[in-house]
Every structure is written in C-alpha cells, then in structure tokens.
C-alpha positions as CSV (number, residue, x, y, z in Angstrom):
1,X,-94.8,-10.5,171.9
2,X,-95.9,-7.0,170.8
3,X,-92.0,-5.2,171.4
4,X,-91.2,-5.3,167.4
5,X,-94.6,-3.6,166.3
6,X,-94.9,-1.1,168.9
7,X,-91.2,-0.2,168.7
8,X,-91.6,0.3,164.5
9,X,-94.1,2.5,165.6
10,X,-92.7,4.5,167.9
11,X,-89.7,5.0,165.8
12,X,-91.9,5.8,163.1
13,X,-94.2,8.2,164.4
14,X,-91.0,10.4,166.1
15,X,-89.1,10.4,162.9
16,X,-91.6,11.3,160.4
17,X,-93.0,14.5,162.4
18,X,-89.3,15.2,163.2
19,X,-87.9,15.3,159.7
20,X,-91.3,17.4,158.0
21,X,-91.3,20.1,160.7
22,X,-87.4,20.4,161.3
23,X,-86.2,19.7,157.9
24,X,-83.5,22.1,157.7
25,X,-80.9,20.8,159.9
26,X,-81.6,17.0,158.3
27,X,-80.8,18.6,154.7
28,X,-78.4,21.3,155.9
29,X,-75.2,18.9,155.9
30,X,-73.1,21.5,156.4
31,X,-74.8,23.2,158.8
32,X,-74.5,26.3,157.1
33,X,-78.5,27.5,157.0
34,X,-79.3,26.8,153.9
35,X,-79.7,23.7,151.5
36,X,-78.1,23.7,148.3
37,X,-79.5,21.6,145.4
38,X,-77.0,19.2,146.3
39,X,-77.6,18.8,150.2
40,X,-81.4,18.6,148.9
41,X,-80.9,15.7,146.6
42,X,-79.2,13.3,149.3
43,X,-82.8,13.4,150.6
44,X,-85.2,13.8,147.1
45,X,-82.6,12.3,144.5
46,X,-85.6,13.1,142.0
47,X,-85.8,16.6,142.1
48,X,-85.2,18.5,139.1
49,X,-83.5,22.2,139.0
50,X,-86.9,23.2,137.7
51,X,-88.6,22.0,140.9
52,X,-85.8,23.5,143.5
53,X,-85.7,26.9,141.3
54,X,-89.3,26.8,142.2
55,X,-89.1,26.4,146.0
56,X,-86.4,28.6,146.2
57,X,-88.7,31.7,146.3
58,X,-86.1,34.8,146.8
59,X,-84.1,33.0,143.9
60,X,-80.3,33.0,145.8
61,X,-79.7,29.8,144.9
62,X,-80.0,28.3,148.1
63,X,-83.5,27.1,150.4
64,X,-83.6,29.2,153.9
65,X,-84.9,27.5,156.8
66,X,-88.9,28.9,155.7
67,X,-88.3,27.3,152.0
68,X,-86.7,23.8,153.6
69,X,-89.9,23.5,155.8
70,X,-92.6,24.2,152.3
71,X,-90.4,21.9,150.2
72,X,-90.4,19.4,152.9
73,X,-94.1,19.6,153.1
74,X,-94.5,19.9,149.4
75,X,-92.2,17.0,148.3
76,X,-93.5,14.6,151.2
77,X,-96.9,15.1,150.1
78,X,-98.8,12.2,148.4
79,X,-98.2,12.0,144.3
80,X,-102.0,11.7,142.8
C-alpha cells in the first residue's frame, strides 16, 4: 500500500511552504507581532545575538512580521 508515503508527503509538502511564508505566527508564541530572540530560538536554537541583531533591520529589539519572513528564508536556506 502506498497510504504511508503519500501521506508523509502530503504532510510534508503543506508544512514546509506553510511555516517559510507564514513564519510569524509559528514564532510569535505570544501572539504579540513580533518575535523576540527567545520566541526565535524555540525554532533555530543555534542562532546567535549576532545573527538575530542582524535580521532585526530597524534594531528594536524584536523581528516584525517582514523580518520573520527574510529570517525564515535566510535561516532555512541550505548551509554550503
């Protein structure tokens, strides 16, 4: 029976799409509209302060919806 494959499939072809271009509510854990360094690490334990200073581009401390999508693109991205 083919259920297992095409069921791994299906689950993973909705989730990853789901989670890169509607990041912000995944991260957000508090809802609030922003992701803290914190929230962020839950998802990307390996981030450094140096790497989240970096996404956060107005430099408040927090991501806004616009830098949770780029650091979800950026830190999903393959490693060369």
């Amino acid at each position: 029976m083919k259920f297992v494959p095409v069921a791994a499939t299906v689950l993973f072809g909705l989730t990853v799409p789901a989670l890169a271009q509607d990041s912000a509510p995944v991260m957000d854990a508090d809802a609030d509209g922003v992701v803290t360094i914190e929230e962020i690490r839950v998802v990307y334990p390996e981030l450094t302060e140096e790497a989240f200073a970096a996404l956060d581009v107005d430099g408040d401390g927090v991501l806004n919806v616009e830098e949770t999508a780029v650091a979800s693109e950026t830190l999903m991205a393959p490693q060369n």
